[in-house]
C-alpha positions as CSV (number, residue, x, y, z in Angstrom):
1,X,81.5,47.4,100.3
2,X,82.7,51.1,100.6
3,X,83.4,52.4,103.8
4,X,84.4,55.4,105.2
5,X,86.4,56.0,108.5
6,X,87.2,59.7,110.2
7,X,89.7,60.1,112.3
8,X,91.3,63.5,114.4
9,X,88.8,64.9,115.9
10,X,88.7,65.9,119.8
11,X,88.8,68.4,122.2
12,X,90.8,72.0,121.5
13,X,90.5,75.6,123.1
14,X,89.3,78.5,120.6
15,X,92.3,79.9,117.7
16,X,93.8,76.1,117.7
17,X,93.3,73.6,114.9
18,X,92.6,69.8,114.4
19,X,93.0,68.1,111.4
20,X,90.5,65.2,110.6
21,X,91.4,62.7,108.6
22,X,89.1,60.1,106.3
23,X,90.5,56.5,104.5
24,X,88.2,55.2,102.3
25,X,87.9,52.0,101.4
26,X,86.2,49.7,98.4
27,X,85.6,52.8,96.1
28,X,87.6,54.0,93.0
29,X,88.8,56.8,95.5
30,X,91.1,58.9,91.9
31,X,87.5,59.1,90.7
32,X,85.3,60.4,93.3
33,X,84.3,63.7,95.1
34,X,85.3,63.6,98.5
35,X,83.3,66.1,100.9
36,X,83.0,67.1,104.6
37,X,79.7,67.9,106.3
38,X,79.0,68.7,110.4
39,X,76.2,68.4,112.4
40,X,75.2,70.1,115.9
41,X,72.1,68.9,118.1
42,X,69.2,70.4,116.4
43,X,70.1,71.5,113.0
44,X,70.7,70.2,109.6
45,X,73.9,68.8,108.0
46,X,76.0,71.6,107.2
47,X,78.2,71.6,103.8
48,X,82.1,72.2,104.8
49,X,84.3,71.6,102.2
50,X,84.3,69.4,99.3
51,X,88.0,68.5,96.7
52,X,87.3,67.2,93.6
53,X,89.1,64.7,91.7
54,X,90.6,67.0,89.7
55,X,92.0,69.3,92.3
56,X,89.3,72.1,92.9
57,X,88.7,72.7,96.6
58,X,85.3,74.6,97.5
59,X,84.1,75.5,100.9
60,X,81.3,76.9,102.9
61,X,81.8,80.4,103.8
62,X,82.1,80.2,107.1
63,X,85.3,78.2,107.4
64,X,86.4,79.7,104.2
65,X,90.3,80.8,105.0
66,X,90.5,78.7,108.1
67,X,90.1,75.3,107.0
68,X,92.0,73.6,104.5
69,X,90.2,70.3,102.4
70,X,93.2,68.2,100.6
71,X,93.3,64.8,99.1
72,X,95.9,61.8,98.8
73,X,94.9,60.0,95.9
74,X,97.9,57.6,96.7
75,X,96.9,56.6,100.2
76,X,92.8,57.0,99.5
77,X,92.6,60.0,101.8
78,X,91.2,63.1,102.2
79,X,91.8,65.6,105.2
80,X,90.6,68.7,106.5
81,X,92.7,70.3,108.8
82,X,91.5,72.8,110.8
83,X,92.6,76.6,112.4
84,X,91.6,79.1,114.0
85,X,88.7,77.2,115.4
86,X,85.8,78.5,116.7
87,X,82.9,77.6,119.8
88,X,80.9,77.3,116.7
89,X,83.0,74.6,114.7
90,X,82.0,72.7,117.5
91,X,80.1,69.9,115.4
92,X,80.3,66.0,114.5
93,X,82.0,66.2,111.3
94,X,81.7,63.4,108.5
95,X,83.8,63.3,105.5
96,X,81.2,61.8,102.5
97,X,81.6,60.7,99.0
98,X,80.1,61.1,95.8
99,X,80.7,60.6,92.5
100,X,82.9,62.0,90.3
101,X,80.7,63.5,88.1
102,X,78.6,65.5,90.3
103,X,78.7,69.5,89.7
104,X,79.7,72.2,91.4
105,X,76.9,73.4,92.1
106,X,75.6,70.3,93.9
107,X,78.6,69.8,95.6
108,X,77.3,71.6,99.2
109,X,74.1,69.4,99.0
110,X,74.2,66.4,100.8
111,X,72.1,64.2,98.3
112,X,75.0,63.9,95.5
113,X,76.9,61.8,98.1
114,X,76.3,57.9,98.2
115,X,78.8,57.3,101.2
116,X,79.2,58.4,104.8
117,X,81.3,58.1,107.6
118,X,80.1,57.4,111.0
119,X,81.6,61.1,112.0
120,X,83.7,62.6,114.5
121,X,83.3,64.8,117.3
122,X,84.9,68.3,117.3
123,X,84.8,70.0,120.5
124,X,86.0,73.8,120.3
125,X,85.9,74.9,124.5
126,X,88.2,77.2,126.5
């Protein structure tokens, strides 16, 4: 059974950082695409940032050079460690995975990925 578990989240003031954290468990982890996604009240789930097995690292333009998506293949982890954070990072954030193969070009849809977390909350308030 694959499961995902995030970790990290929590309350900050606007300009500091958090850095969330996902084990995954029950999956070949060297061989799949590992991928963050948030969700505030009312909207869709929002691509973040996605690493792929092979090292590239693609994010959403709006976090793009304040957020940082890496991976420990050893320990089965991926993080995303964030600065400079925003009222508008505010979000439940869930780190997803997918399989190796899936393209670029799919990699900010949510449909490639087979596995979710149960999320955590990110609270960015002065």
């Amino acid at each position: 059974q694959v499961q995902l578990a995030e970790s990290g989240g929590g309350l900050v003031q606007p300009g500091g950082s958090l850095r969330l954290s996902c084990t995954v468990s029950g999956r070949t982890f060297g061989s799949t695409t590992m991928g963050w996604f948030r969700r505030t009240a009312g909207k869709e789930r929002e691509f973040v940032a996605a690493a792929r097995r092979n090292g590239g690292t693609y994010y959403a333009s709006s976090v793009k050079g304040r957020f940082v998506i890496s991976r420990d293949n050893a320990k089965n982890m991926v993080h995303l460690q964030m600065n400079s954070l925003k009222p508008e990072d505010t979000a439940v954030y869930y780190c997803a995975a997918a399989p190796g193969s899936t393209i670029v070009s799919e990699l900010t849809w949510a449909r490639p990925y087979d596995s979710w977390g149960q999320g955590t909350q990110v609270t960015v308030s002065s």
